[in-house]
C-alpha positions as CSV (number, residue, x, y, z in Angstrom):
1,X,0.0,0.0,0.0
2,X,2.8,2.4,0.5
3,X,4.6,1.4,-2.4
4,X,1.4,1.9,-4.6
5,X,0.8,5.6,-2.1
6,X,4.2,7.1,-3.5
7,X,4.3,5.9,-6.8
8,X,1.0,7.4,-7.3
9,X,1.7,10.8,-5.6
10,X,4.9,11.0,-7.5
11,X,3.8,10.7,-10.5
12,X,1.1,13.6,-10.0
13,X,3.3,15.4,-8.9
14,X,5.8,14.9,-11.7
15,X,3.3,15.7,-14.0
16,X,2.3,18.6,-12.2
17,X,5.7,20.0,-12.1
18,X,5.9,19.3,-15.8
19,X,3.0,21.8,-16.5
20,X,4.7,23.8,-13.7
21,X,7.8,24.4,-15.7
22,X,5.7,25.3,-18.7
23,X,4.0,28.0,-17.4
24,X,7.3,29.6,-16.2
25,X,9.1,28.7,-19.7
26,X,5.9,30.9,-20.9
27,X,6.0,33.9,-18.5
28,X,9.7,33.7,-19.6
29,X,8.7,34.0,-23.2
30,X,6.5,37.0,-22.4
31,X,8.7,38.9,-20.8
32,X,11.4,38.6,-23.6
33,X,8.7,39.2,-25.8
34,X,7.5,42.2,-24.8
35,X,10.6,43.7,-22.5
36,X,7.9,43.8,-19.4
37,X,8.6,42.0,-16.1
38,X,5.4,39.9,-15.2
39,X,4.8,39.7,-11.4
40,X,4.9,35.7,-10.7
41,X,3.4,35.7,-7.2
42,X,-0.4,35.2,-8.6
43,X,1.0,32.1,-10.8
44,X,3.5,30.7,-7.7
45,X,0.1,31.1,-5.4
46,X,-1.3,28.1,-8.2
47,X,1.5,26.0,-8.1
48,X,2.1,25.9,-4.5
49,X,-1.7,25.2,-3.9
50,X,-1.2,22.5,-7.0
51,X,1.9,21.0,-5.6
52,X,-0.3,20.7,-1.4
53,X,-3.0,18.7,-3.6
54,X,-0.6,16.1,-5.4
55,X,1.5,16.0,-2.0
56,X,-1.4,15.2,0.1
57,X,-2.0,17.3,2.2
58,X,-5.3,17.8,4.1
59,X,-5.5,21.7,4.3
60,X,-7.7,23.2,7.1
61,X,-7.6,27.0,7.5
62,X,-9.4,29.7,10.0
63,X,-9.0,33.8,9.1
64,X,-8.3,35.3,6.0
65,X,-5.1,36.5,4.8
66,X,-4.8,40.7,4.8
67,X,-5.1,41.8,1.1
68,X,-1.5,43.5,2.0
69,X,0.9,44.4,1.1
70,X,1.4,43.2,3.7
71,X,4.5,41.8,6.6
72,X,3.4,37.9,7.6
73,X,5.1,36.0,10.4
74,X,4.9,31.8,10.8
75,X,6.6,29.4,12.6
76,X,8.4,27.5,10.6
77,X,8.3,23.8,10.9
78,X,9.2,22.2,7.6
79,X,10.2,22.6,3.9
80,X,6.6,22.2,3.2
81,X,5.4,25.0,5.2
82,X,6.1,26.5,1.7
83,X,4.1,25.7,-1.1
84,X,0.9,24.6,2.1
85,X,1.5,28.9,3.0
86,X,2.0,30.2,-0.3
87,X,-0.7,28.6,-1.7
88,X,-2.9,30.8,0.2
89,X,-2.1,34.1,-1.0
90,X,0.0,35.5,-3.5
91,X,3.5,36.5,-1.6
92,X,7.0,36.3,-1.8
93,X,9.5,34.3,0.4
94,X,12.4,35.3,2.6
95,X,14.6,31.8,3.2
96,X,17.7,30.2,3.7
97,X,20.2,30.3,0.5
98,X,20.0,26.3,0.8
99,X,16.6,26.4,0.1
100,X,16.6,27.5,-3.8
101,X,19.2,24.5,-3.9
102,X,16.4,21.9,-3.1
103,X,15.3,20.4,-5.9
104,X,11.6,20.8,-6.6
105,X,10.8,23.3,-4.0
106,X,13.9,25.3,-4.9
107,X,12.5,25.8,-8.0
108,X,9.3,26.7,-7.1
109,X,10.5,28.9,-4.6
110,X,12.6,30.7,-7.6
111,X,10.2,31.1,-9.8
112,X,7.4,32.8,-6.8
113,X,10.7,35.7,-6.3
114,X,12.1,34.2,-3.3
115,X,14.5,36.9,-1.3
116,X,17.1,34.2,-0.6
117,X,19.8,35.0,2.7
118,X,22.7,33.2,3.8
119,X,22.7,32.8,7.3
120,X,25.5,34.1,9.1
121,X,26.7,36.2,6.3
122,X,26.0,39.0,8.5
123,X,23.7,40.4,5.7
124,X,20.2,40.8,7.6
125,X,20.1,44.3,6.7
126,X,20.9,43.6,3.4
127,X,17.5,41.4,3.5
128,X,15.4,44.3,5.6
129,X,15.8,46.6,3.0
130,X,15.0,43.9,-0.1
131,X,12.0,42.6,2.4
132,X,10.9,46.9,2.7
133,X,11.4,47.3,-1.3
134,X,9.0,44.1,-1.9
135,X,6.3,45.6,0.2
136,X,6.9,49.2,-1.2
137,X,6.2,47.3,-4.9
138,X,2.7,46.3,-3.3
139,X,3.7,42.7,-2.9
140,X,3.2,40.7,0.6
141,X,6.4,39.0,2.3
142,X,6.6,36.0,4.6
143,X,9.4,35.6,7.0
144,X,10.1,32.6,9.1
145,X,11.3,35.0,12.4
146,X,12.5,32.2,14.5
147,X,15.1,31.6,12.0
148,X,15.4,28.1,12.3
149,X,12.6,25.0,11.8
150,X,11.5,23.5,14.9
151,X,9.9,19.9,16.1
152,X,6.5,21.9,15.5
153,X,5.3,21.2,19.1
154,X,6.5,25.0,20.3
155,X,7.4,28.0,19.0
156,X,10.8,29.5,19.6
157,X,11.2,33.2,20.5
158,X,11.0,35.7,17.2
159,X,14.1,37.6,16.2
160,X,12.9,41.4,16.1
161,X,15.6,42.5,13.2
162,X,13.1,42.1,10.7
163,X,10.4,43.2,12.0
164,X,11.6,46.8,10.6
165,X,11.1,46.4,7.3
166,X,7.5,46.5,8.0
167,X,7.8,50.0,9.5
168,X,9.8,50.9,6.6
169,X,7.4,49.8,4.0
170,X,4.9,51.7,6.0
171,X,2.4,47.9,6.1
172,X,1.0,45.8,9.1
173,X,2.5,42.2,10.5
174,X,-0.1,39.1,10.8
175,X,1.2,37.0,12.2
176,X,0.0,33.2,10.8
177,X,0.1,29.6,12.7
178,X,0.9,26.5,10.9
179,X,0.7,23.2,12.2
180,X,0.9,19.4,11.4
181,X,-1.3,16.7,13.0
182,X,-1.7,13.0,12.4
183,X,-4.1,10.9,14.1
184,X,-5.0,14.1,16.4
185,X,-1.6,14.4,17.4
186,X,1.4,16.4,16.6
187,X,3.2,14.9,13.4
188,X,6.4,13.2,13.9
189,X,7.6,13.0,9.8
190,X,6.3,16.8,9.2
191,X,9.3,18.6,10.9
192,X,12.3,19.0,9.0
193,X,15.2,19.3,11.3
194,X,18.4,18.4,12.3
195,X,20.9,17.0,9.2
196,X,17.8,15.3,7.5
197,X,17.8,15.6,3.5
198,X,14.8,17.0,1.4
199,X,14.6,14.0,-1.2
200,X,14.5,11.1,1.8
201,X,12.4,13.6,4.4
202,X,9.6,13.8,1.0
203,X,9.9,9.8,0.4
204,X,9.1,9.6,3.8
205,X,6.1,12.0,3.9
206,X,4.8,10.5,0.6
207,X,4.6,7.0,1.4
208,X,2.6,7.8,4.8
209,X,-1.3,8.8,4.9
210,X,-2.3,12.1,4.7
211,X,-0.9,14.4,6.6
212,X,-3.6,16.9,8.4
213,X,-2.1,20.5,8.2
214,X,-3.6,23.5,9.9
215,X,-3.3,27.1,9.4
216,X,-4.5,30.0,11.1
217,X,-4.4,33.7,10.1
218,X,-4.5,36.2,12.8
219,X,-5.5,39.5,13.1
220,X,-2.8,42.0,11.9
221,X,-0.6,44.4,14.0
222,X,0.0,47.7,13.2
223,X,3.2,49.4,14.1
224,X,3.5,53.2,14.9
225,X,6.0,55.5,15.1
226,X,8.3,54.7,18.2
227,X,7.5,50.7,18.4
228,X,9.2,48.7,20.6
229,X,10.5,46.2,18.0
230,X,11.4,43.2,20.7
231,X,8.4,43.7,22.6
232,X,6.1,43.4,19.0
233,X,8.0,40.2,18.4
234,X,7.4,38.8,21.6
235,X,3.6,39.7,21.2
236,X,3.7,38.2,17.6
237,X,5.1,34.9,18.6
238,X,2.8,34.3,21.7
239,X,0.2,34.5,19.4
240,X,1.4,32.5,16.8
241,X,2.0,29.8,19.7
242,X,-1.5,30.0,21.1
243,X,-2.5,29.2,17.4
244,X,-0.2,26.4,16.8
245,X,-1.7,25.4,20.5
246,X,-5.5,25.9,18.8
247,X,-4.3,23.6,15.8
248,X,-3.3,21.0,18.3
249,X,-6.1,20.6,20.0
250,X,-7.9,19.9,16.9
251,X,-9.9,22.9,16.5
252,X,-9.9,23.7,13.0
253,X,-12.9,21.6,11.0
254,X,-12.0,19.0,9.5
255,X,-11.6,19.6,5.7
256,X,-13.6,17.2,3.5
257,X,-11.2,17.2,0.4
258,X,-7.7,18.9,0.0
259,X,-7.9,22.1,0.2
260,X,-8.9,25.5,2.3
261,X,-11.4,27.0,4.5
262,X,-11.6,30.5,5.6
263,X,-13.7,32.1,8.5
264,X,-13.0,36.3,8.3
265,X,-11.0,37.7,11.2
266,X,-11.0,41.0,12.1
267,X,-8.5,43.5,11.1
268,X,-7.1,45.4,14.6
């Protein structure tokens, strides 16, 4: 039954990755054709929701992402925590350099504009000011402000550093929980820590049931003039921890197929 689970899912998603790289051969073609620069985050928004389906995923979301542009914060549990968030919404990534090395999700990560760091290059400032110019373009960013996946049972503490590029760009945080359950608990094979590698962590994902994956979107935070950066981060990742807390408990409904639900949250 495994066998039969991953050969299956792999060769959806092969073929999906085939139409994938298509469409961005195409855009490419545009571009060229006309000497414009097409914006690829509506498109990447497609393919990562495309690439949750043929990965099977069971997708269960509460609030509604802000129409930005617009700063989002998420713990950060796992490689998939990609194309599951930016399926959602259109946005842009910050990551990891080793990230856009991955095959498949390095890819797609490329092709959805991906502001790429390598950590400790000391060049955080560096990635402030690309994060403020994205969100000056009117285009939302999502940063991973604990810098480092987790076992996706807690939520470390939020570096602050960030944060300003927000107040920069003049935009709000919301903050987002993600979380992975299987059989009502938290998900052992989700996390994606330690010295594991991508191609035998996805095997490993593949071959197992579906994976129940919930997401919560928050009400945004506003920054004014004089914000206390550390103690907005602090605020940003308790709530992110009583979400991931929510998810746990098995809150969210229950989605019938793969894919998304969305109750409206209010905007503070």
């Amino acid at each position: 039954m495994e066998l039969i689970r991953l050969t299956t899912r792999l060769a959806l998603f092969s073929g999906f990755l085939a139409l994938t790289a298509t469409l961005a051969a195409t855009l490419l073609v545009l571009e060229t054709l006309f000497r414009c620069h097409i914006n690829r985050a509506p498109f990447a928004r497609i393919c990562f929701s495309g690439a949750s389906r043929c990965l099977g995923f069971r997708i269960s979301a509460k609030g509604i992402p802000d129409n930005g542009p617009v700063l989002y914060v998420s713990n950060h549990i796992s490689w998939s925590d990609i194309p599951v968030l930016g399926g959602m919404v259109p946005l842009h990534f910050l990551s990891k350099a080793e990230v856009g090395r991955w095959p498949i999700i390095g890819w797609l990560a490329n092709q959805a504009g991906t502001l790429f760091i390598q950590r400790g290059s000391g060049k955080a400032g560096l990635a402030r000011r690309e994060i403020a110019n994205t969100l000056g373009q009117g285009r939302s960013v999502l940063v991973f402000p604990e810098g480092t996946t987790t076992a996706g049972v807690t939520v470390l503490p939020f570096h602050s550093r960030l944060l300003q590029a927000a107040a920069d760009a003049g935009v709000d945080i919301q903050p987002i929980s993600i979380g992975y359950l299987r059989n009502g608990h938290p998900d052992h094979l989700a996390p994606f820590i330690g010295d594991d590698e991508f191609q035998h962590h996805l095997v490993r994902m593949l071959r197992q049931p579906a994976v129940e994956v919930g997401v919560i979107a928050h009400p945004v935070v506003s920054l004014r003039e004089g914000s206390d950066l550390s103690e907005i981060a602090r605020g940003l990742q308790k709530t992110v921890q009583d979400g991931l807390w929510e998810i746990q408990a098995g809150r969210l409904s229950k989605p019938e197929t793969t894919g998304q639900t969305a109750i409206a949250s209010p905007k503070v």
